[in-house]
C-alpha positions as CSV (number, residue, x, y, z in Angstrom):
1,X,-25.2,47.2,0.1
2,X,-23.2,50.6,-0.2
3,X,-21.5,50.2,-3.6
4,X,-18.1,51.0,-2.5
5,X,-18.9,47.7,-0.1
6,X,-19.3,45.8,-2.9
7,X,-16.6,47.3,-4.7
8,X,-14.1,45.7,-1.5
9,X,-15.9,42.7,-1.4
10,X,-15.1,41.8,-5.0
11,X,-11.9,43.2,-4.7
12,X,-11.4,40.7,-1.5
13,X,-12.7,37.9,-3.4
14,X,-10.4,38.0,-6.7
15,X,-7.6,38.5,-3.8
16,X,-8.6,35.3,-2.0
17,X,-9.3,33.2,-5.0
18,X,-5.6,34.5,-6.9
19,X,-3.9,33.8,-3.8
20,X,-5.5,30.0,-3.0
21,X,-4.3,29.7,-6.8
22,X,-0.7,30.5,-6.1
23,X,-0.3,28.6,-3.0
24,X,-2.0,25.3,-4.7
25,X,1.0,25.8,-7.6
26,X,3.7,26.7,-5.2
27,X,6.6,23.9,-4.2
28,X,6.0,23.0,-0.8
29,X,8.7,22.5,1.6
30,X,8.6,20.2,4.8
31,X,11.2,21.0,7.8
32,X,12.6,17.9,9.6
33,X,14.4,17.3,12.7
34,X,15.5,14.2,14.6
35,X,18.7,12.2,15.7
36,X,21.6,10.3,13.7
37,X,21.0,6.7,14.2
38,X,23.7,5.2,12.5
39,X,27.2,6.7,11.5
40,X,29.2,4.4,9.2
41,X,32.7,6.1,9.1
42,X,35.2,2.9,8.7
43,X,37.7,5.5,7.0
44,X,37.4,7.7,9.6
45,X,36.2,10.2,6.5
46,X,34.7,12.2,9.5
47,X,37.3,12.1,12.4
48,X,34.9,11.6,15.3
49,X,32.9,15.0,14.2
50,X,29.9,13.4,14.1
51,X,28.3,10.3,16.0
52,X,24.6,8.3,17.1
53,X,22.3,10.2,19.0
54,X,23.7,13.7,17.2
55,X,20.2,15.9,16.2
56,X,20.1,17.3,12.8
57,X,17.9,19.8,11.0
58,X,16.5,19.2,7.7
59,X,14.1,20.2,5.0
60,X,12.8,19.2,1.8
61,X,11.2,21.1,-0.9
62,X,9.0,19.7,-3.7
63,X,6.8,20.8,-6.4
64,X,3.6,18.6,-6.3
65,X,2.2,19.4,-9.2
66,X,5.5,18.0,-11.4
67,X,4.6,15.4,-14.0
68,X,6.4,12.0,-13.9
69,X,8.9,11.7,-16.2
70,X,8.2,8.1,-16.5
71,X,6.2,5.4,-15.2
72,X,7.1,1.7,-15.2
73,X,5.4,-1.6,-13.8
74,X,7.4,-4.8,-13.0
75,X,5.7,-8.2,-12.2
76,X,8.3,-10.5,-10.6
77,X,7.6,-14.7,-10.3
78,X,6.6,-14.4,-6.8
79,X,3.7,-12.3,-8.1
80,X,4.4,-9.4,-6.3
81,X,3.1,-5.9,-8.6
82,X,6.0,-2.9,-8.4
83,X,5.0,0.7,-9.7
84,X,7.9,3.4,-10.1
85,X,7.2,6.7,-10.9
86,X,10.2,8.8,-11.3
87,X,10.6,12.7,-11.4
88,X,13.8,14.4,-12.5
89,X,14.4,18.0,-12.3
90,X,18.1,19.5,-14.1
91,X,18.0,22.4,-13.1
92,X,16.1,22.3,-9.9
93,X,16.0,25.6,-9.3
94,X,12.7,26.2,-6.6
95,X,11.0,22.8,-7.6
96,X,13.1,21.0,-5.5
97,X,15.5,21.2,-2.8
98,X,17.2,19.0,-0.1
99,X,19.4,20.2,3.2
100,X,20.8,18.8,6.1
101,X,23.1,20.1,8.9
102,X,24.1,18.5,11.7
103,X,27.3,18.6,14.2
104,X,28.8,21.4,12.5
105,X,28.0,20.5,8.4
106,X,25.5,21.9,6.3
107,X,24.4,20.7,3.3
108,X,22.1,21.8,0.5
109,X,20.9,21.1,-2.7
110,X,22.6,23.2,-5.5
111,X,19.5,24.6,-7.5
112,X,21.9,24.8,-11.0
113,X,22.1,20.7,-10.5
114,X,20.2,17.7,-11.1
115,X,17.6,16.1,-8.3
116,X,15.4,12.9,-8.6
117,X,12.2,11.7,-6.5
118,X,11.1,8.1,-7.1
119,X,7.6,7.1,-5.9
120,X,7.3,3.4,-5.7
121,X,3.9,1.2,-4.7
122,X,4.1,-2.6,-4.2
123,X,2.2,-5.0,-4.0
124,X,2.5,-8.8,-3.4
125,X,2.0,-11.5,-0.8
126,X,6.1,-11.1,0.9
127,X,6.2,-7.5,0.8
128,X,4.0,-5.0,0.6
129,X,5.1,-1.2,0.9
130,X,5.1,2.5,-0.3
131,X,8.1,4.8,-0.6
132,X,9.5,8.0,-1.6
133,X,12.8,8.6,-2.2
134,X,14.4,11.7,-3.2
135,X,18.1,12.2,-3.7
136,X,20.7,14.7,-5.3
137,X,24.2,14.4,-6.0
138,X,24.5,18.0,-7.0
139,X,25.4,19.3,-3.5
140,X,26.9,22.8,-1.6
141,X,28.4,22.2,1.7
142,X,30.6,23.9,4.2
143,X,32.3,22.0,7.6
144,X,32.6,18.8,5.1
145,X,32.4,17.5,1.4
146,X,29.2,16.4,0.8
147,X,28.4,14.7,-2.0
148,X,24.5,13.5,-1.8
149,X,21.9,14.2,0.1
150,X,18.7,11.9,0.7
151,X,15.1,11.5,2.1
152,X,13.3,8.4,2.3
153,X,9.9,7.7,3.3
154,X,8.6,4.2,3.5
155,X,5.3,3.1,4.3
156,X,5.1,-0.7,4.4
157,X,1.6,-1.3,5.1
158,X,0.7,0.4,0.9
159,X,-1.2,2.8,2.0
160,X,0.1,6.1,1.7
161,X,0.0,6.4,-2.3
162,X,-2.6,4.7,-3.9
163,X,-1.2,6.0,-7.5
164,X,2.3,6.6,-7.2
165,X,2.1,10.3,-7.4
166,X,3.8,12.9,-5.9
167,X,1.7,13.6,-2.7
168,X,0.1,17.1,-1.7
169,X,0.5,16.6,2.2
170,X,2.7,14.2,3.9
171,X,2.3,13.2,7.8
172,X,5.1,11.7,9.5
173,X,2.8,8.9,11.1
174,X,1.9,7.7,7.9
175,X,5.5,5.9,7.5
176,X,6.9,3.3,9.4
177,X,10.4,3.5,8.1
178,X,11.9,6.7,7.5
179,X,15.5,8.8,7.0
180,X,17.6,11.8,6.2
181,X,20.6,10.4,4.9
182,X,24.2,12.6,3.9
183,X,27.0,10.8,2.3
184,X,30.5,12.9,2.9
185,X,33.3,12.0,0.7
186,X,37.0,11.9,2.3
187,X,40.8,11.9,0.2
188,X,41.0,8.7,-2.0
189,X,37.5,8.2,-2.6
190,X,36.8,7.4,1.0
191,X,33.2,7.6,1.9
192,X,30.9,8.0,5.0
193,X,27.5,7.1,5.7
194,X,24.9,9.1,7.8
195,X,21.5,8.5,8.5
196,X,19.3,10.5,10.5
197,X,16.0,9.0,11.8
198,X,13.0,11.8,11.5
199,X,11.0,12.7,14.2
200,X,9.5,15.6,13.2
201,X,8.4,16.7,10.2
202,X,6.1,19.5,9.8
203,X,4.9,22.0,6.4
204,X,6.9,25.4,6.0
205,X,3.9,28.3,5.6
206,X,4.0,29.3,1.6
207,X,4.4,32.5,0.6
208,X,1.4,32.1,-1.2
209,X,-0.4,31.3,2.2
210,X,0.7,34.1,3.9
211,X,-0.2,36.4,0.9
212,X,-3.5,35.0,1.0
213,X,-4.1,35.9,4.9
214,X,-2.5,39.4,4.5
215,X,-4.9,40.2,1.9
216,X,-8.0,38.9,3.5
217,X,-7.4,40.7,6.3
218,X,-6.4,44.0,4.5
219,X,-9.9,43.8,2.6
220,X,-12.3,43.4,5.9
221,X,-10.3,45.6,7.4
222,X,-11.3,48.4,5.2
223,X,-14.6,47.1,4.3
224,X,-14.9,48.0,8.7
225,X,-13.4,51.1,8.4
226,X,-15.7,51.7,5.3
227,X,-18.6,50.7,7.4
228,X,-17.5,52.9,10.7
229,X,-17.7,56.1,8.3
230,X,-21.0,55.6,6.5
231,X,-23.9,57.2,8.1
232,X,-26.8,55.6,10.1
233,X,-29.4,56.1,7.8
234,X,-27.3,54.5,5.1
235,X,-26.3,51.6,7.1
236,X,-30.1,51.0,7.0
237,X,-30.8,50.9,3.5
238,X,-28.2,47.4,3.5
């Protein structure tokens, strides 16, 4: 092969290998959508603004490759097994994020504040379940005061994480149970509830991913260009 081939092909290969390395170490971040299934407003904190059946827009961002901050085990008498593993981020900053808008409020995680993630796996002969929770009380907002966000995932069949890890991938149909939640806080410490059930939820592209694709095809297209110029006897010698 021509040597300045073989120079693009290397070239093309540290590219692809540097980028799969960036986008394995990158947070990744899920967007959600679905409809508010419950409203719990008994302060009328929200006025009427928001109500069931409502869709709402989410996302959550997450760095998989966090260590567990701790890791406890509880047996209980009925003999059921309970595994927590809890992350904490303070500051967040890009390792993990949380928003939500819906009927007119947006809310998002404030990346100069504290966040959590629990991972819990169960197991026992009553109940039996895997869930993720993450929540932040360090929250921006316009349209309302928000004061937390939250996403839960809940898998009660225990079989979604068999260490209680943060996960690479998640798929929707893995869970059976399953929310965006908001708490908006009104005058007097007045409080209301809102819980979104997720219908969708779907991977956001990385930037390491789409670094990845522009250089692969940035390399073969030259290598072709490189190819379309050399002459036909050379071509032979490959």
């Amino acid at each position: 092969m021509h040597l300045r081939n073989r120079v693009f092909l290397f070239a093309c290969t540290l590219c692809i290998a540097f980028g799969a390395t960036s986008a394995t170490a990158a947070p990744i971040r899920y967007l959600a959508s679905g409809v508010l299934y419950d409203v719990a407003d008994p302060f009328d904190v929200l006025g009427g603004q928001l109500t069931v059946g409502m869709p709402f827009e989410g996302s959550f961002t997450y760095d998989p490759a966090a260590s567990p901050i701790s890791i406890t085990t509880t047996v209980k008498a009925s003999g059921t097994t309970t595994t927590v593993a809890r992350y904490e981020w303070s500051p967040s900053g890009n390792r993990f994020a949380l928003s939500m808008s819906v009927g007119g409020i947006g809310a998002q995680s404030d990346p100069a504040g504290f966040s959590r993630v629990n991972i819990l796996h169960s197991e026992g002969r009553n109940r039996t379940h895997d869930l993720l929770q993450a929540l932040t009380m360090n929250v921006t907002s316009t349209g309302a005061l928000v004061g937390a966000l939250e996403i839960v995932l809940d898998d009660r069949t225990r079989s979604v994480f068999s260490n209680p890890v943060l996960p690479y991938t998640l798929n929707l149909d893995d869970f059976d149970v399953n929310h965006f939640g908001m708490l908006v806080m009104g005058r007097g410490g007045n409080m209301a509830v809102v819980l979104g059930d997720i219908q969708s939820l779907t991977a956001n592209p990385e930037p390491g991913t789409a670094t990845l694709v522009f250089l692969g095809l940035t390399g073969l297209s030259m290598i072709r260009r490189s190819l379309a110029s050399t002459p036909r006897r050379r071509l032979l010698r490959i």
